[in-house]
C-alpha positions in Angstrom: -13.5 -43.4 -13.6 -14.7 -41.2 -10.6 -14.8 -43.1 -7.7 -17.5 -42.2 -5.5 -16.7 -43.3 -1.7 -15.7 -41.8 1.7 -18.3 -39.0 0.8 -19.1 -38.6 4.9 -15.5 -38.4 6.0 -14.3 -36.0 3.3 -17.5 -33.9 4.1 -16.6 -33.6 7.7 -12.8 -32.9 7.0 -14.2 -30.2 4.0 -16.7 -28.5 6.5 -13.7 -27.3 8.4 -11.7 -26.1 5.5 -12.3 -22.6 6.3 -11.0 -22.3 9.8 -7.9 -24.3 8.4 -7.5 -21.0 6.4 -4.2 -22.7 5.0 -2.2 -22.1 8.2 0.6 -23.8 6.2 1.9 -21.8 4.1 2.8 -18.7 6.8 6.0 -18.3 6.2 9.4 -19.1 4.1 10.6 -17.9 1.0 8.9 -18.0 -2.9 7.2 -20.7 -1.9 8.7 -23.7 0.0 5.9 -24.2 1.1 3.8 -25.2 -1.6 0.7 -26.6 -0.2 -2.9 -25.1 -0.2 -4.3 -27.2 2.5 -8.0 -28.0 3.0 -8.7 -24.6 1.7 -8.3 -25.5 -1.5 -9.3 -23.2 -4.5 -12.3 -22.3 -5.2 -14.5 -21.2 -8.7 -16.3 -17.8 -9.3 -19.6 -20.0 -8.8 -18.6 -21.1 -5.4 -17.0 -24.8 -5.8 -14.0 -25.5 -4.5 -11.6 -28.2 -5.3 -9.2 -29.8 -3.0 -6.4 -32.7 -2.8 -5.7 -33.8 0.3 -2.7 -36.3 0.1 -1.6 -39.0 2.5 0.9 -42.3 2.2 0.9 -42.9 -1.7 -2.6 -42.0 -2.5 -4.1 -38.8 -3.3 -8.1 -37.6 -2.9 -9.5 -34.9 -5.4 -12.4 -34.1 -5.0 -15.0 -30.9 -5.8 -17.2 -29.7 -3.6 -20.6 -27.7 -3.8 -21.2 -24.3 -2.7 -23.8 -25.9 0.1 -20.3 -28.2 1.1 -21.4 -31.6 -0.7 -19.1 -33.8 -2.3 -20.0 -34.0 -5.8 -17.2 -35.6 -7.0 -14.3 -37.5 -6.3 -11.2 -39.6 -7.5 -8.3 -41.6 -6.0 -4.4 -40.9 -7.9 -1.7 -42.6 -7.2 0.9 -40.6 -5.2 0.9 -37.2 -3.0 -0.3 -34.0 -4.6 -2.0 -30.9 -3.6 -3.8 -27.9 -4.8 -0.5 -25.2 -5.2 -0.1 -22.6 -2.4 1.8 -19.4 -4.3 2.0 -16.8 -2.1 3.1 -16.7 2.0 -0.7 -15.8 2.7 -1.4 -19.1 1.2 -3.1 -18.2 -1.5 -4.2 -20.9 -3.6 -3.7 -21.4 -7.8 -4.1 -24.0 -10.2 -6.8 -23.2 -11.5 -7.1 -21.9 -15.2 -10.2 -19.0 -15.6 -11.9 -21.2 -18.5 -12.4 -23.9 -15.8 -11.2 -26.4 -17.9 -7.5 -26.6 -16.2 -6.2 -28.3 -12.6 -3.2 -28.5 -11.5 -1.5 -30.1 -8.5 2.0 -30.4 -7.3 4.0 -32.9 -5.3 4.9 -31.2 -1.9 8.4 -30.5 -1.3 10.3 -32.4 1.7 13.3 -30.7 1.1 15.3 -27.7 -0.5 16.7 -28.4 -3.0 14.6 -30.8 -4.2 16.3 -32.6 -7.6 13.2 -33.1 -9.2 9.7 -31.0 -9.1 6.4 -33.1 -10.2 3.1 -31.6 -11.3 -0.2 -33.1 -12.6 -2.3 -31.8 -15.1 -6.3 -32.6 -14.5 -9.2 -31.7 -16.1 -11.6 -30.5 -13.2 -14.3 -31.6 -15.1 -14.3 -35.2 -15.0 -10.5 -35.3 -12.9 -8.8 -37.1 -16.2 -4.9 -36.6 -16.0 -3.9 -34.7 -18.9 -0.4 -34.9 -18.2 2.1 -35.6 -15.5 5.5 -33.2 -15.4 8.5 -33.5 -14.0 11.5 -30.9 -13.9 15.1 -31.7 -13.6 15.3 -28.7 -10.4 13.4 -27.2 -7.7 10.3 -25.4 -8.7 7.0 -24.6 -7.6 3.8 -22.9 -9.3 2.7 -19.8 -10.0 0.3 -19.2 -12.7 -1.6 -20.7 -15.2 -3.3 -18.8 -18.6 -6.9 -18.5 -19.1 -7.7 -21.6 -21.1 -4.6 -23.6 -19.5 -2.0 -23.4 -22.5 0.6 -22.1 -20.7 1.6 -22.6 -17.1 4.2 -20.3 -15.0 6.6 -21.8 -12.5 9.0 -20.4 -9.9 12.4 -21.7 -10.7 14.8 -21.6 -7.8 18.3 -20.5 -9.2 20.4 -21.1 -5.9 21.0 -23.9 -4.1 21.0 -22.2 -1.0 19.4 -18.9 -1.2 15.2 -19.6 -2.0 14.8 -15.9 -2.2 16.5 -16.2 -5.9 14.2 -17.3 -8.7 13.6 -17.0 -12.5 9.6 -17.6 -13.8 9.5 -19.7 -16.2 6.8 -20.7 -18.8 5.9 -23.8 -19.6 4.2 -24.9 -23.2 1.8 -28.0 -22.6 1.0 -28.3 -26.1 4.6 -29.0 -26.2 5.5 -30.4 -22.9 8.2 -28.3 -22.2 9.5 -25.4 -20.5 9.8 -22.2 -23.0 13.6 -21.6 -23.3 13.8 -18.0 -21.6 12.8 -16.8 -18.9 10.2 -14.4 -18.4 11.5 -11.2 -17.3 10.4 -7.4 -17.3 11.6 -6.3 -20.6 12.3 -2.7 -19.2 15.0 -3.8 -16.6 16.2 -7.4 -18.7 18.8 -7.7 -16.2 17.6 -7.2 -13.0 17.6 -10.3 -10.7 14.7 -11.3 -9.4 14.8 -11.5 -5.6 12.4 -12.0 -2.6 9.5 -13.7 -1.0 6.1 -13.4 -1.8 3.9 -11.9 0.3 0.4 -12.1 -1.4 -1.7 -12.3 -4.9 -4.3 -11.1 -6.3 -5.3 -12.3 -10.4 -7.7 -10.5 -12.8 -11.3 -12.0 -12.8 -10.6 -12.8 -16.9 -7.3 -14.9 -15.3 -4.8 -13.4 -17.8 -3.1 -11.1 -15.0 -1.4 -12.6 -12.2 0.0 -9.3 -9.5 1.8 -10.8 -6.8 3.6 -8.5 -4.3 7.7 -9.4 -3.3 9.0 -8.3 -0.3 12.1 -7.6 -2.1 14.7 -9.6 -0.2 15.8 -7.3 1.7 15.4 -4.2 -0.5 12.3 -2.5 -1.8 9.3 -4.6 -2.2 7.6 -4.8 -5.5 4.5 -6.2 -7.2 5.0 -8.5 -10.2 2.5 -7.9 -12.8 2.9 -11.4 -14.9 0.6 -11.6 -18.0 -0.4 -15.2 -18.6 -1.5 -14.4 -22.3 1.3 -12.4 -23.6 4.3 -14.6 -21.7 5.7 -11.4 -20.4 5.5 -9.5 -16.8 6.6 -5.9 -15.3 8.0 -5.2 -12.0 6.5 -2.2 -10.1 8.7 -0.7 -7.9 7.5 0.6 -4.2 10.0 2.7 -3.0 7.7 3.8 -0.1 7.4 0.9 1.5 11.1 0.6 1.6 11.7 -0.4 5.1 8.0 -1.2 6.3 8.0 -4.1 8.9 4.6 -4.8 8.8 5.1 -6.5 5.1 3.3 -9.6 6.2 0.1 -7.8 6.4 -0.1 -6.0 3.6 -2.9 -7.3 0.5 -3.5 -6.7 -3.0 -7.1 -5.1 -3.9 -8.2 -4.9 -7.5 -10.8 -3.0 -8.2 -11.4 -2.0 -12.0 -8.1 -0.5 -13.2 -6.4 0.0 -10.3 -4.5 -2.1 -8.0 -4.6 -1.1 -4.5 -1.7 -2.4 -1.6 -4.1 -2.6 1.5 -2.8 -2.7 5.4 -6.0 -4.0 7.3 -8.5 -1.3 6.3 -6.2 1.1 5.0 -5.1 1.9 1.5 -1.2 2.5 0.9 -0.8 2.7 -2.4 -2.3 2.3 -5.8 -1.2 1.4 -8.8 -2.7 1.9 -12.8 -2.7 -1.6 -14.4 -2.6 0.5 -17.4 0.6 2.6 -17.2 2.2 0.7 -14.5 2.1 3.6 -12.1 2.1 4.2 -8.9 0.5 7.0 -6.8 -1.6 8.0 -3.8 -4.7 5.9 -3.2 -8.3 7.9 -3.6 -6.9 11.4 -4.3 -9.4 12.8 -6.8 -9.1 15.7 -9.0 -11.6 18.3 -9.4 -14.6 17.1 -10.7 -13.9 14.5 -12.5 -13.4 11.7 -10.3 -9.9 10.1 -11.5 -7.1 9.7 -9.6 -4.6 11.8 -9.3 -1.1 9.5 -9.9 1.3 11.3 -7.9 4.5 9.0 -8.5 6.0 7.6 -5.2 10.0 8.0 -5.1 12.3 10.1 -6.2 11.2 12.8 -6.8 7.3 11.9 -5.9 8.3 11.9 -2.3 9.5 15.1 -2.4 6.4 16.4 -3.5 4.4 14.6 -0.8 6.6 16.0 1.9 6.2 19.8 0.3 2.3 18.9 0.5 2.3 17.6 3.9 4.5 20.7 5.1 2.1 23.2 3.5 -1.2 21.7 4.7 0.6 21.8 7.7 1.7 25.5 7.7 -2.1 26.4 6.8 -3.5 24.3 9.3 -1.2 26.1 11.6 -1.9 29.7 10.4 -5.8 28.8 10.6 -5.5 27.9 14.6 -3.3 31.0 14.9 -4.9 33.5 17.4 -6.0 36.8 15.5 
């Protein structure tokens, strides 16, 4: 049953959702914190839902595009809409609409246990209610909500070490491997991430990793197909301004954005990575110069030769 009460001090506390702006989640590793805030997450036709927990009692509730409560109910303990990247951006929410889920907020890490709850947005009906022996938080969920992802946290005291994991909800349980770019099978997973960016259909969720330390990446995770691919970014290697960078996705291409400025892009197709709006002649595709190895070779023998023209140009006759 929905209950339908405290519509005027939810309102008020929703109005100011935006200037919130999900201050915390600014910082920490993949993602201790894991909550979304006021903020909440919001639909392609401009509801939002958010959970706002306090004591043992949680409040869902959905909101209208023109910030009225339309609906509401009370669950019994502290959940919240799942913050999964340092920007805070907000997930849970499956593409088909017809898929919610919340987490418990950590307190501590390690935590023993991880809990999550299932809703239907809908009519806010628990589906299911999940715990994992471990520390976890979220990360993805499938179009129509039949498979969720989860970070799994593989040391006890280093958070920038992780596995994803899948989880069936047909069957309740976590698929037995991890999910893990097929191209490099052994390769740890390591870092903190930064930002996200999913597909409007919902099935691809890019989220870009500092790295840990070493080169940052963007993990391409496909929700449908329970498998993922991690792009390398060997030019940003050593950038310090990581914790501005975004994710743009415009048609094909994924683009890594600092403020106004493109860096990079990448074809969601092939996975590749090259200069950002460098067309060819007269036919309006990019041009995928790869970045590294030998691609920044071939950058610095362009930049040296436009120089030397530039040069010979400004020369005096």
């Amino acid at each position: 049953m929905i209950v339908r009460r405290s519509f005027l001090l939810l309102g008020i506390t929703v109005l100011f959702a935006g200037a919130a702006a999900s201050a915390t989640a600014a910082g920490g590793a993949p993602i201790l914190v894991d909550d979304a805030g006021l903020a909440g997450i919001a639909t392609p036709a401009g509801f939002r839902y958010v959970a706002i927990g306090k004591g043992g009692l949680t409040v869902v509730a959905r909101i209208s595009p023109k910030q009225r409560v339309v609906a509401t109910r009370f669950l019994p303990g502290r959940f919240t809409i799942p913050a999964i990247a340092n920007d805070g951006t907000p997930a849970g929410l499956s593409a088909d609409g017809k898929t919610l889920v919340l987490i418990k907020p950590r307190t501590s890490y390690p935590r023993a246990h991880t809990f999550f709850m299932i809703l239907d947005p809908r009519s806010f009906r628990v589906h299911q209610r999940v715990i994992l022996r471990g520390d976890f938080s979220f990360d993805a969920v499938s179009p129509d909500g039949s498979t969720l992802y989860f970070i799994q946290y593989t040391s006890p005291t280093d958070p920038t070490r992780y596995a994803v994991r899948a989880f069936d909800t047909a069957a309740g349980r976590l698929v037995r491997e991890a999910i893990v770019d097929k191209t490099e099978p052994d390769e740890d997973m390591h870092g903190s991430p930064i930002t996200r960016v999913t597909s409007p259909n919902g099935r691809w969720a890019y989220t870009l990793y500092d790295g840990g330390g070493s080169k940052p990446f963007v993990h391409a995770l496909d929700t449908v197909g329970r498998q993922a691919r991690c792009i390398d970014l060997d030019a940003l290697a050593g950038n310090p301004n990581l914790s501005n960078l975004r994710l743009h996705l415009r048609g094909g291409r994924l683009t890594v954005v600092n403020r106004a400025k493109d860096l990079l892009a990448i074809d969601t197709a092939s996975f590749r990575v090259g200069t950002p709006g460098a067309a060819s002649g007269g036919g309006g595709v990019d041009r995928w110069i790869p970045i590294g190895g030998a691609g920044v070779a071939i950058l610095l023998a362009l930049g040296a030769l436009s120089l030397f023209i530039r040069r010979r140009r400004l020369a005096p006759a």
